[in-house]
C-alpha positions as CSV (number, residue, x, y, z in Angstrom):
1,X,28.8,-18.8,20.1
2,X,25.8,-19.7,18.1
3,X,25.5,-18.4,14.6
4,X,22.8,-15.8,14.3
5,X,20.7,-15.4,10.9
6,X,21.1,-11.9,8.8
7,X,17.8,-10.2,8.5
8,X,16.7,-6.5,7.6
9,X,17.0,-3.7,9.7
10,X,13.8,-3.5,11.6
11,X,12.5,-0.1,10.0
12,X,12.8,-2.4,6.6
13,X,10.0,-0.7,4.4
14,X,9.5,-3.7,2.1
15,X,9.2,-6.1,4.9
16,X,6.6,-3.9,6.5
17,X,4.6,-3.6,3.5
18,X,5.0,-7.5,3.1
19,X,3.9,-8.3,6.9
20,X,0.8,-5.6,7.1
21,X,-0.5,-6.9,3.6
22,X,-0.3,-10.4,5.1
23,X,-1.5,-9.5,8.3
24,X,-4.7,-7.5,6.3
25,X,-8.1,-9.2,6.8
26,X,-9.0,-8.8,2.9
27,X,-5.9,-10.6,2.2
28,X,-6.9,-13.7,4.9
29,X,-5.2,-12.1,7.7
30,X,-6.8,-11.2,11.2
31,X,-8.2,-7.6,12.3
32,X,-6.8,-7.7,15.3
33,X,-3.3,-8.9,14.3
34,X,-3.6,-6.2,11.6
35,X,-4.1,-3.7,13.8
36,X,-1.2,-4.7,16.6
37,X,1.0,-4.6,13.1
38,X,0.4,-1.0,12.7
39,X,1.2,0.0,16.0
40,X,4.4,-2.1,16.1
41,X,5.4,-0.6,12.9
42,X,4.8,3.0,14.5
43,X,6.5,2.0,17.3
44,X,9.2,0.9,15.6
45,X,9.9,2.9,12.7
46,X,8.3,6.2,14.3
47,X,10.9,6.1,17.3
48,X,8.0,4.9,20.0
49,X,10.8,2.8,21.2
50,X,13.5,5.5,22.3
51,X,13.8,6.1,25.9
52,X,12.6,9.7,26.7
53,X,14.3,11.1,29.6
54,X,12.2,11.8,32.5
55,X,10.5,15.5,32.0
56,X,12.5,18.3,34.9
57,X,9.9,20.9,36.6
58,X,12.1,23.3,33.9
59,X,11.2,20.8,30.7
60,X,7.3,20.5,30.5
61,X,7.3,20.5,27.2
62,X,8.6,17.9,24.5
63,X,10.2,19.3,21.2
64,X,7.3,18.7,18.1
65,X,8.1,15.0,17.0
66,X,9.2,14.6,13.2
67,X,6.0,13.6,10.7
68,X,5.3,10.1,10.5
69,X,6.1,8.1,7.3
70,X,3.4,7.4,5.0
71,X,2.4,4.4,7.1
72,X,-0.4,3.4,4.5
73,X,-0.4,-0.5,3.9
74,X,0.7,-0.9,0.6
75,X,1.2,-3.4,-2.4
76,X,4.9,-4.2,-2.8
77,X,6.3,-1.7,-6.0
78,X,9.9,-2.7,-7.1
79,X,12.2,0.7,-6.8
80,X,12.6,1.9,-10.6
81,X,9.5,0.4,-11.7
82,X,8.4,1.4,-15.2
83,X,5.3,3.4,-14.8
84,X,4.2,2.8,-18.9
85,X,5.2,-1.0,-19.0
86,X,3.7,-1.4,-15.7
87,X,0.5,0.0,-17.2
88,X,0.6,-1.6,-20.5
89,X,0.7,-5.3,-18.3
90,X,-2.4,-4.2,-16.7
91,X,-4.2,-3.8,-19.9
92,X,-2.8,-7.1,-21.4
93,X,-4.3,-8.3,-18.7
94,X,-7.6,-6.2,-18.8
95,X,-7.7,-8.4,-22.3
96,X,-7.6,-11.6,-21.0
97,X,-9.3,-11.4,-17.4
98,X,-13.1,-11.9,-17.3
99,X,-12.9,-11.2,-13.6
100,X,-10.8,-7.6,-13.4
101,X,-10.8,-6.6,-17.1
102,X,-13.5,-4.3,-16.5
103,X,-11.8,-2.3,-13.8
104,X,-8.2,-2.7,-15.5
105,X,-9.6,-2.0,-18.7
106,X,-10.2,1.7,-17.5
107,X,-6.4,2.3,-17.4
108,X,-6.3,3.0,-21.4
109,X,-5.9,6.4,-20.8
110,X,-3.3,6.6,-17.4
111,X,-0.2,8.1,-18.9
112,X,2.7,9.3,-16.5
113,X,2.1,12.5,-15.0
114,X,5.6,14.5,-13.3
115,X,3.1,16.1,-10.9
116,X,2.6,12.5,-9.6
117,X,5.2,10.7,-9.8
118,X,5.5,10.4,-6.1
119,X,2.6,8.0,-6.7
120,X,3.8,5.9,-10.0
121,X,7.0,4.6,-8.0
122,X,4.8,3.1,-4.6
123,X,2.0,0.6,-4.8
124,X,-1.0,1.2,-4.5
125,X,-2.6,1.3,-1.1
126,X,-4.9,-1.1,0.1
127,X,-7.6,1.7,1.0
128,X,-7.5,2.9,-2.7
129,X,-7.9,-0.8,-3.8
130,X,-10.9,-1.4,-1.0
131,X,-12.8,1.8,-2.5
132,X,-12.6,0.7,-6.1
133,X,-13.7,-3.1,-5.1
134,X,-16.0,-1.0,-3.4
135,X,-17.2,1.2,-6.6
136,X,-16.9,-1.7,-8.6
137,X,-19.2,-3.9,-6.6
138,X,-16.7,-6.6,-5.9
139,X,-17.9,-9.7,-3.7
140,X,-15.7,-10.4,-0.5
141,X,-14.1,-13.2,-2.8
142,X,-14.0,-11.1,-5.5
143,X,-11.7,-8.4,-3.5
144,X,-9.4,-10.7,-2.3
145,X,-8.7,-12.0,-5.4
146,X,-8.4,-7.9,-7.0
147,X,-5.7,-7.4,-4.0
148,X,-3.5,-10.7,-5.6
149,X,-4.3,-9.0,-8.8
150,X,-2.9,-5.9,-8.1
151,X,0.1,-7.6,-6.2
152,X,1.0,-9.7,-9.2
153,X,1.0,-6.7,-11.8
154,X,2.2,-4.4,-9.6
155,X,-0.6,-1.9,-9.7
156,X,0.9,1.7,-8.2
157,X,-1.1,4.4,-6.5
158,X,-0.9,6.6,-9.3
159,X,-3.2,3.9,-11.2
160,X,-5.3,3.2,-8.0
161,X,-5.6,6.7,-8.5
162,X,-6.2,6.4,-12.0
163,X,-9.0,3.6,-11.8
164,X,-10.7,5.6,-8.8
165,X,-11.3,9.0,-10.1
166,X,-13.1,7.1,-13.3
167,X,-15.1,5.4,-10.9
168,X,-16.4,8.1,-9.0
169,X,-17.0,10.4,-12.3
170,X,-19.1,7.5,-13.4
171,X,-20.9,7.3,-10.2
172,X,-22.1,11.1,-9.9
């Protein structure tokens, strides 16, 4: 018998968010591979794989499937993650990056909120981080280099959040 490697189970949520962010174009990945990721991860983790039996004249209709997960590509977050220290990193860092102190900089006033705290304890979403590139007026190079950024801090929605909503305000 041949010795077989221990992995994760396959509806692993940190190795999802690690393969889609690798697989993401802004992040040197491939659109199309990024898009077969998703639908594997739906497949996978949303049940697509379970063999339905075959519908009876009596059975026409399937019982309502469950909600899918938030399937959202993500930044990885470490579980328990403190939501002040990780925001006091970002604006150390604001102080000493020419590149992303601007953006980071507008953290200064992102305190923990109990109405969100769903979105201090995940990362932030690699939409959210698009739109501010986006709003910031980030060059392709630029934006890849905002996603390590936000990797390596970890940046979590709520601050995505955070860093948005200033945007926009500023905008209108």
């Amino acid at each position: 018998m041949t010795p077989r490697t221990q992995t994760r189970p396959f509806d692993d949520k940190a190795m999802w968010r690690r393969l889609v962010a690798c697989a993401h174009p802004d992040a040197g990945g491939d659109h199309d591979l990024f898009i077969w990721t998703g639908a594997v991860k739906a497949a996978v983790c949303g049940g697509g794989l379970r063999v339905e039996p075959k519908p009876t004249a009596r059975t026409s209709q399937r019982p309502p499937s469950p909600s899918p997960p938030d399937d959202k590509p993500r930044i990885p977050y470490p579980d328990g993650a403190d939501f002040e220290e990780a925001t006091r990193a970002a604006l150390r860092l604001a102080g000493a990056d020419e590149t992303y102190g601007g953006v980071l900089s507008l953290l200064v006033d992102c305190y923990p909120l109990e109405h969100l705290a769903h979105e201090q304890g995940r990362g932030a979403c690699y939409k959210r981080l698009a739109a501010i590139a986006h709003a910031w007026g980030m060059t392709k190079e630029e934006r890849s280099g905002w996603y390590r950024c936000a990797e390596c801090l970890p940046l979590s929605d709520r601050h995505a959040g955070h860093i948005l909503s200033k945007l926009k305000r500023q905008a209108a």
